[in-house]
N, CA, C and O of each residue as an XYZ file, in Angstrom:
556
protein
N      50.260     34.581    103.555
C      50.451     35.218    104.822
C      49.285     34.868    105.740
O      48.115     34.766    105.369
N      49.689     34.714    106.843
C      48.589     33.740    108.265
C      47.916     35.287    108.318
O      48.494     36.288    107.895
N      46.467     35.271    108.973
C      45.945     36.392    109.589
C      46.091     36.351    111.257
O      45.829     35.445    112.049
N      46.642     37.767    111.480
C      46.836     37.903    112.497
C      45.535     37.614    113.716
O      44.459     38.204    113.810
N      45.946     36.779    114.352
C      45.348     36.605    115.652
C      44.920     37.591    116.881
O      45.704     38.462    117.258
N      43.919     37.453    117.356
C      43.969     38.385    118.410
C      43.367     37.956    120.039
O      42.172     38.233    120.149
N      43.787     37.537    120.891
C      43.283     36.956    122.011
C      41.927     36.849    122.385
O      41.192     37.829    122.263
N      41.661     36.168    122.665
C      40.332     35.895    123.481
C      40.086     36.705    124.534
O      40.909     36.472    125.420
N      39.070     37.828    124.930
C      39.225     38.350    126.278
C      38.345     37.521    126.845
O      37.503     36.701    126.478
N      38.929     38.123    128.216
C      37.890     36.830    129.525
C      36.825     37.206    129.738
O      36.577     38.411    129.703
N      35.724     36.122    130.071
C      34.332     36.480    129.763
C      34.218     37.142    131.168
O      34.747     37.085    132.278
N      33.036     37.932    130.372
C      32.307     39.148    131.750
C      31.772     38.206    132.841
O      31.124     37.192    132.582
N      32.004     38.502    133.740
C      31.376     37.341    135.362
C      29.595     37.467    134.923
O      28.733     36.644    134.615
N      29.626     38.665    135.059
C      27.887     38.745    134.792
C      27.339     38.238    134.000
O      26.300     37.705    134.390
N      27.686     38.082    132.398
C      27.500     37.347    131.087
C      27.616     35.583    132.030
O      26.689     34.805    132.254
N      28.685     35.477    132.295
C      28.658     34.160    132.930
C      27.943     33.084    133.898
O      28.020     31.863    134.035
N      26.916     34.549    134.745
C      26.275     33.758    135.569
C      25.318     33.616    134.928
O      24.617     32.625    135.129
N      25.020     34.439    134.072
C      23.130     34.254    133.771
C      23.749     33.424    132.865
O      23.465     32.351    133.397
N      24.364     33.139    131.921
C      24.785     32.113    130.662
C      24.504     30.783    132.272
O      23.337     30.406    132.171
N      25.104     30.166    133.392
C      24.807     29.379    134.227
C      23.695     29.226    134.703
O      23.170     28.122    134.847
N      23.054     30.574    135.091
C      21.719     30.345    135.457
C      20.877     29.890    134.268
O      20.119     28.934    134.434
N      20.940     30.429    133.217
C      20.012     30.146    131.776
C      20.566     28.363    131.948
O      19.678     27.538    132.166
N      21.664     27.997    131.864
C      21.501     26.500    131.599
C      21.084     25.651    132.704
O      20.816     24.477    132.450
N      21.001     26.045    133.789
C      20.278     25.480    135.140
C      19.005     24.921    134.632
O      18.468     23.824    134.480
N      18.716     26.466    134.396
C      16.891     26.448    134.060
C      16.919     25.632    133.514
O      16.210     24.726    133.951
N      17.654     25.348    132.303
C      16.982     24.151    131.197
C      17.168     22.875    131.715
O      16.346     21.981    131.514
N      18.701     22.637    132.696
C      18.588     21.399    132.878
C      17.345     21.255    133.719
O      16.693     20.244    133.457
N      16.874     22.017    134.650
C      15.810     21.775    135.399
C      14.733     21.042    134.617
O      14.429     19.873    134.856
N      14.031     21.968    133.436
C      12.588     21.787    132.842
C      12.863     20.537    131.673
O      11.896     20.002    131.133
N      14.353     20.107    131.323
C      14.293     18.911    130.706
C      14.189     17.569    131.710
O      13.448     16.639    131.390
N      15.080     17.523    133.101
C      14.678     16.832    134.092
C      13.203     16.705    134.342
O      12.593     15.667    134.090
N      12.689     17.691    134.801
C      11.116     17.642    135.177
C      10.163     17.107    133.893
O       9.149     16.436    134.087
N      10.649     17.514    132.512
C       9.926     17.323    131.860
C       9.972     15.187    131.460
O       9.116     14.323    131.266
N      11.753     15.237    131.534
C      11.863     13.041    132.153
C      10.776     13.005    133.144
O       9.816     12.341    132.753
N      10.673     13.416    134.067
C       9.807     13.276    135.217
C       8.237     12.616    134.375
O       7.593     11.567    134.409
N       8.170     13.657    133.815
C       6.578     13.469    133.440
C       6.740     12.289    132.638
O       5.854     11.469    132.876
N       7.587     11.913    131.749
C       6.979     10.880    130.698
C       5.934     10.108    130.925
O       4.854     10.057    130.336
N       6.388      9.434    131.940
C       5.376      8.052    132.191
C       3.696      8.644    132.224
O       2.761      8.149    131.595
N       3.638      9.801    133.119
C       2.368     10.248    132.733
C       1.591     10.356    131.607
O       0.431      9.979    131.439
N       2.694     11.163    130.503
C       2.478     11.790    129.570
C       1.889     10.368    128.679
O       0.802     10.383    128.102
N       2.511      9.560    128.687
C       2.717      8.113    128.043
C       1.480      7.577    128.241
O       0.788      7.087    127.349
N       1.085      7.692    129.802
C      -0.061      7.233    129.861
C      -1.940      7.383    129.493
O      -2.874      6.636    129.202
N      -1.650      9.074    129.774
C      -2.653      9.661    129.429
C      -2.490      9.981    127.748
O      -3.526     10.337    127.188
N      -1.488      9.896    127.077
C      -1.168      9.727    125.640
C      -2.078      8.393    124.884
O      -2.640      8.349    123.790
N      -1.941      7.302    126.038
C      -2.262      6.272    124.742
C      -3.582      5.760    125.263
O      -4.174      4.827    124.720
N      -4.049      6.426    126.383
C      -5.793      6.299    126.727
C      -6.495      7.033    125.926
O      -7.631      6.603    125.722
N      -6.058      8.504    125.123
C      -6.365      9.256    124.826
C      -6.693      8.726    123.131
O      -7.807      8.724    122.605
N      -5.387      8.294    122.482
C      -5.117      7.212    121.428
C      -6.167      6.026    121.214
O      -6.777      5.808    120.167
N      -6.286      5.127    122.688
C      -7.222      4.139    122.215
C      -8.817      4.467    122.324
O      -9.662      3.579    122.213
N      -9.154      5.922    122.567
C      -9.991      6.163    122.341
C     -10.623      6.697    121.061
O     -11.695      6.350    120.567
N      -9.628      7.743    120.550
C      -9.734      8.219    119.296
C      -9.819      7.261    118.568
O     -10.846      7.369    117.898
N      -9.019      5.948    118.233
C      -9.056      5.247    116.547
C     -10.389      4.741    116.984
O     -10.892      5.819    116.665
N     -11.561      3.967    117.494
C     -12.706      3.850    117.099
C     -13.221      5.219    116.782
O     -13.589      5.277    115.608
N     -13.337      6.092    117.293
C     -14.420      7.281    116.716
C     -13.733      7.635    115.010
O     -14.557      7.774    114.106
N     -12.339      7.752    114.708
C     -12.035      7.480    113.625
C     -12.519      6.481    112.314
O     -12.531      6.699    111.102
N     -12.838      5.506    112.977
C     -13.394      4.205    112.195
C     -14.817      4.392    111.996
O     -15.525      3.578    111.402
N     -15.324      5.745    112.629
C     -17.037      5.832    112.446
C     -17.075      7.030    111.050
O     -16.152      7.664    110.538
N     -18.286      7.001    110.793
C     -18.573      8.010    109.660
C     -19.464      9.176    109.894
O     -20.665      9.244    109.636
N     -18.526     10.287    110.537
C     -18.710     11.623    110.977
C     -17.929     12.522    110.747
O     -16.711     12.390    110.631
N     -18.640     13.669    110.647
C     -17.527     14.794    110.263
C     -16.265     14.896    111.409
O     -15.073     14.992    111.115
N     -16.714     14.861    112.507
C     -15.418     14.855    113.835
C     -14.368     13.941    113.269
O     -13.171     14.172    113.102
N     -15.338     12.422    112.902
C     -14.446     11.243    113.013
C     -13.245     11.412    111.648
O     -12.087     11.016    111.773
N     -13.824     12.130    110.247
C     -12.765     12.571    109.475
C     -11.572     13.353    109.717
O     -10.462     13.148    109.224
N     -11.992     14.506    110.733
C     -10.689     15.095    111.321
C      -9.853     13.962    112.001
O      -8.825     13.690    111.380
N     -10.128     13.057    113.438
C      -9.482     12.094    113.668
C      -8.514     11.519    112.921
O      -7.293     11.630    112.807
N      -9.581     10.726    112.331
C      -8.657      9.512    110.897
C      -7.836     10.753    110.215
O      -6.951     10.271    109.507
N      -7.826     11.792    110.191
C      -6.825     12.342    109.810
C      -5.789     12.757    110.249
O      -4.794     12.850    109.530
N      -5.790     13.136    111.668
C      -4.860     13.757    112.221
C      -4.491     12.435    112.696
O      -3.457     12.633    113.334
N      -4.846     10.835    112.750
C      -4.221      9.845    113.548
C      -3.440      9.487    112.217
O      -2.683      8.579    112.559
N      -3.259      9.724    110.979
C      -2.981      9.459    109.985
C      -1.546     10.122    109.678
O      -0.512      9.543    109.347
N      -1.829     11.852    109.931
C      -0.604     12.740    110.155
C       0.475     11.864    110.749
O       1.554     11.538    110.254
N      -0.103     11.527    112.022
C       0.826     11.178    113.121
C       1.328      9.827    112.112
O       2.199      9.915    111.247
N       0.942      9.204    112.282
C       1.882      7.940    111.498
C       2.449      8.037    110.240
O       3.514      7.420    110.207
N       2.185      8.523    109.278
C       3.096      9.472    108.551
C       2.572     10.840    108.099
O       1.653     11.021    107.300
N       3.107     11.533    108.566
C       3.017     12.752    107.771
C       3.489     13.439    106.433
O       3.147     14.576    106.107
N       4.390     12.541    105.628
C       4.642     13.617    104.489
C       3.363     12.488    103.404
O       2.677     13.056    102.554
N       3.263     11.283    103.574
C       2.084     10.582    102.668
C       0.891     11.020    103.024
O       0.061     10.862    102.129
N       0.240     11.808    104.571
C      -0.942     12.181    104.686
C      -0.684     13.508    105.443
O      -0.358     13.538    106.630
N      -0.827     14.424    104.793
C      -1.052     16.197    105.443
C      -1.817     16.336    106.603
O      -2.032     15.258    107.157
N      -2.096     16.907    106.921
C      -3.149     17.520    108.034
C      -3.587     18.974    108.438
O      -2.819     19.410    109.296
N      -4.371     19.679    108.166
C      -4.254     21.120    108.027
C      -4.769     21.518    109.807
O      -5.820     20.961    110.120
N      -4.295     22.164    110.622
C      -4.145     22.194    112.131
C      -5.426     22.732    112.780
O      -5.967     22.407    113.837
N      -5.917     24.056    111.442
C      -7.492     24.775    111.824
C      -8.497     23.722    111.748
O      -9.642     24.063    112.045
N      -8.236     22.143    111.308
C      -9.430     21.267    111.001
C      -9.281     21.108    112.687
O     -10.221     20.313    112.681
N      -9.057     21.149    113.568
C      -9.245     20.798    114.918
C     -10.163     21.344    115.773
O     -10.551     20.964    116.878
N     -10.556     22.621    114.870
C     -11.293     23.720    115.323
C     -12.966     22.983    115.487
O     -13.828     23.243    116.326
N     -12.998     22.041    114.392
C     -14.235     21.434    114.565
C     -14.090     20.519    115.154
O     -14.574     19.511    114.637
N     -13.559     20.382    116.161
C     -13.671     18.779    117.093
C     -14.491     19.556    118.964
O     -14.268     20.566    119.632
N     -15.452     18.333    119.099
C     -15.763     19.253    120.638
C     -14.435     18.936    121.778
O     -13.533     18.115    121.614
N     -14.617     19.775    122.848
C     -13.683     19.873    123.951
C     -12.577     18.631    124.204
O     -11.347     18.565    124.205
N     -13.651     17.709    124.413
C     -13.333     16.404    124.408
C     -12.492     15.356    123.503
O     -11.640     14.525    123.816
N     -12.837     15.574    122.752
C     -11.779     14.946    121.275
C     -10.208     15.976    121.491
O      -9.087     15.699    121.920
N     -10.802     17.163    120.982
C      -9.456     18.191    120.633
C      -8.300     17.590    122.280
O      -7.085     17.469    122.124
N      -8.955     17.305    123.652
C      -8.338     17.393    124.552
C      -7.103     15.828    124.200
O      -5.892     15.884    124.413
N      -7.827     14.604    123.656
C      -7.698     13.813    123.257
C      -6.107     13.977    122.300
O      -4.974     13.588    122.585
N      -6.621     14.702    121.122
C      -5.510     14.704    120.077
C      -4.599     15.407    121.225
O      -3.822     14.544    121.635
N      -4.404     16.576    121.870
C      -3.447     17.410    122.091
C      -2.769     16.296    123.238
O      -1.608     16.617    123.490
N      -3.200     15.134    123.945
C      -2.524     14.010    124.779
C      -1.808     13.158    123.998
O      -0.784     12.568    124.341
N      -2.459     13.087    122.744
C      -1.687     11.985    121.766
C      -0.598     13.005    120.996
O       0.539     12.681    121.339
N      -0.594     13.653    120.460
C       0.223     14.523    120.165
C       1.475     14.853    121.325
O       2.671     14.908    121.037
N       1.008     15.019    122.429
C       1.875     15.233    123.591
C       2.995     14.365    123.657
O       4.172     14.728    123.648
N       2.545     13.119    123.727
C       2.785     11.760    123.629
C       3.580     11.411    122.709
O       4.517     10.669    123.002
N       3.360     11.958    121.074
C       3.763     11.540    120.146
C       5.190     12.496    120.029
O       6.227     12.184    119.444
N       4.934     13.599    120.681
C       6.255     14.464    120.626
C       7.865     13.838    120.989
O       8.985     14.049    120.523
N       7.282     12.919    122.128
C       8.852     12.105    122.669
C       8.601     10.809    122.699
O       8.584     10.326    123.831
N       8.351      9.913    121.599
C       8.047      9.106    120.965
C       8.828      7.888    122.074
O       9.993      7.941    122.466
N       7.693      6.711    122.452
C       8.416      5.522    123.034
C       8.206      4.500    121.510
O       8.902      3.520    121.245
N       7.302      4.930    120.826
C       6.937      3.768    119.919
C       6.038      4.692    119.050
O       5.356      5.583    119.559
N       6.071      4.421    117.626
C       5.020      5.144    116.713
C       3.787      4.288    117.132
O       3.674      3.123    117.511
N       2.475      5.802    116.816
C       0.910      5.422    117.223
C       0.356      4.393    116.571
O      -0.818      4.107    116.806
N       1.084      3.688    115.671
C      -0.072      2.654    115.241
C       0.413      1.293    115.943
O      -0.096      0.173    115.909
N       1.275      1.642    116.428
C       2.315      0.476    117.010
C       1.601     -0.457    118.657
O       1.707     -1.548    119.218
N       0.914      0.811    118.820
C       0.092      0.466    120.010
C      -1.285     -0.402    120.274
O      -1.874     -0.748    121.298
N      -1.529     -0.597    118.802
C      -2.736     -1.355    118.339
C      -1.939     -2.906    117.490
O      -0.949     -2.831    116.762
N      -2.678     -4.202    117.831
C      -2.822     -4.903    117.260
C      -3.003     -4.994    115.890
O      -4.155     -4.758    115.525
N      -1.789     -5.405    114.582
C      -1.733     -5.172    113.163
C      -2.591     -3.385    112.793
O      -3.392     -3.017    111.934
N      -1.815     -2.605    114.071
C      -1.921     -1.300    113.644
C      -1.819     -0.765    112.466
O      -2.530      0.110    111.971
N      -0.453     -1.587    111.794
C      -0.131     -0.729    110.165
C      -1.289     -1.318    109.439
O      -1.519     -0.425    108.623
N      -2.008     -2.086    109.257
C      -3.132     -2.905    108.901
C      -4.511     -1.266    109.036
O      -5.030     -0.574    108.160
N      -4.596     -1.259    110.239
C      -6.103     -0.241    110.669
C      -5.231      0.819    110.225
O      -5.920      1.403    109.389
N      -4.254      1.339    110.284
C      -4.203      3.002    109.801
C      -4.410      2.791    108.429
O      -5.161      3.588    107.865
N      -3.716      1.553    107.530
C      -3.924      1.557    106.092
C      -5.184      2.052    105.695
O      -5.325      3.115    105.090
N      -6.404      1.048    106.134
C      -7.757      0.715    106.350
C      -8.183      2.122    106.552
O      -8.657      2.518    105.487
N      -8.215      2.963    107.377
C      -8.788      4.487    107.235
C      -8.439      5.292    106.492
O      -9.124      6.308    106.378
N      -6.938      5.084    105.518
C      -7.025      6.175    104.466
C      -7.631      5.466    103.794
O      -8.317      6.197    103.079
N      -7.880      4.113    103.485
C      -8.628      3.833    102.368
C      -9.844      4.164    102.504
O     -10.287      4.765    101.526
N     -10.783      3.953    103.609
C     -11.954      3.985    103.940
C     -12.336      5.505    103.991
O     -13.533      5.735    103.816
N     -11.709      6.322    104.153
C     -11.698      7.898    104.377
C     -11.409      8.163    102.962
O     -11.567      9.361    102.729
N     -11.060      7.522    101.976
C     -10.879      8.115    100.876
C      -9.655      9.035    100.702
O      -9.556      9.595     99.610
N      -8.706      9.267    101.636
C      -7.591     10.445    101.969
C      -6.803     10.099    100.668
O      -6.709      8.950    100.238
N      -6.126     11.428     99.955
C      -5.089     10.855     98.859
C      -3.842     10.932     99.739
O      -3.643     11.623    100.738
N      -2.967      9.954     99.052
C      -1.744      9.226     99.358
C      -0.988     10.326     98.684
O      -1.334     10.682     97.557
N       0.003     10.879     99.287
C       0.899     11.356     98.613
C       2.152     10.595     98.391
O       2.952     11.055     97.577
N       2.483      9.257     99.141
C       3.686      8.986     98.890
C       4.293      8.999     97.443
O       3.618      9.021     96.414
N       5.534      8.983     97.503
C       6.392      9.365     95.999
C       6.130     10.666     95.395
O       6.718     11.003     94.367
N       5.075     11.597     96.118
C       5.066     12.900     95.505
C       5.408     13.869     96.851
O       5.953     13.462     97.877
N       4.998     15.112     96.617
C       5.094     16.061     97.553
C       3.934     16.650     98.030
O       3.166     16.541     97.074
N       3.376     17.170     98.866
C       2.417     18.280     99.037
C       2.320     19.169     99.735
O       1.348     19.571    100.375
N       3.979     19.774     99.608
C       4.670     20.843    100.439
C       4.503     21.970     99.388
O       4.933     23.100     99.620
């Protein structure tokens, strides 16, 4: 035996406008937010080619770096714990949060932007000593 059906009532006008206005808004802040790319892109990978040398140096800052530039190119083979940012000065942290910005709506992965990039990110987990998780987990 079918289950009985029961009509659809018609939607409330009021439910309807703000359900229109709510999707306005978004088309708005996803438009504006196309708007920005190119910025974002730009100040993303100034921000990028600044960080991998201080990465390549041997400092406590520069270990957070090589790590969090490491996250970014893969993250489930290299972790990154988010409070290590806490030790970076103004300047760096402003850095990651442009590359990160950047990395959110991806034109190209970060190592991609450097000359035999997959080469230098290899080169800092080795040189950083970072363990590899690939083929395992560290979830």
């Amino acid at each position: 035996m079918e289950p009985k059906r029961t009509a659809l009532r018609a939607p409330d006008p009021e439910t309807q406008a703000r359900m229109r206005a709510a999707m306005l808004t978004k088309a708005r802040e996803r438009d504006a937010r196309i708007a920005e790319l190119p910025a974002i892109r730009l100040e993303g990978e100034a921000s990028l080619r600044r960080l991998l040398p201080i990465a390549q140096r041997d400092t406590g800052q520069s270990s957070v770096i090589a790590r969090f530039l490491l996250n970014l190119y893969n993250g489930e083979r290299f972790p990154f714990d988010l409070t290590d940012l806490r030790r970076l000065d103004y300047e760096l942290f402003d850095d990651c949060m442009a590359v990160l910005k950047m990395d959110s709506q991806p034109e190209k992965e970060v190592h991609l932007y450097f000359e035999d990039g997959g080469k230098k990110w290899e080169a800092l987990a080795k040189d950083w000593g970072f363990k590899d998780y690939a083929g395992s987990t560290w979830r």
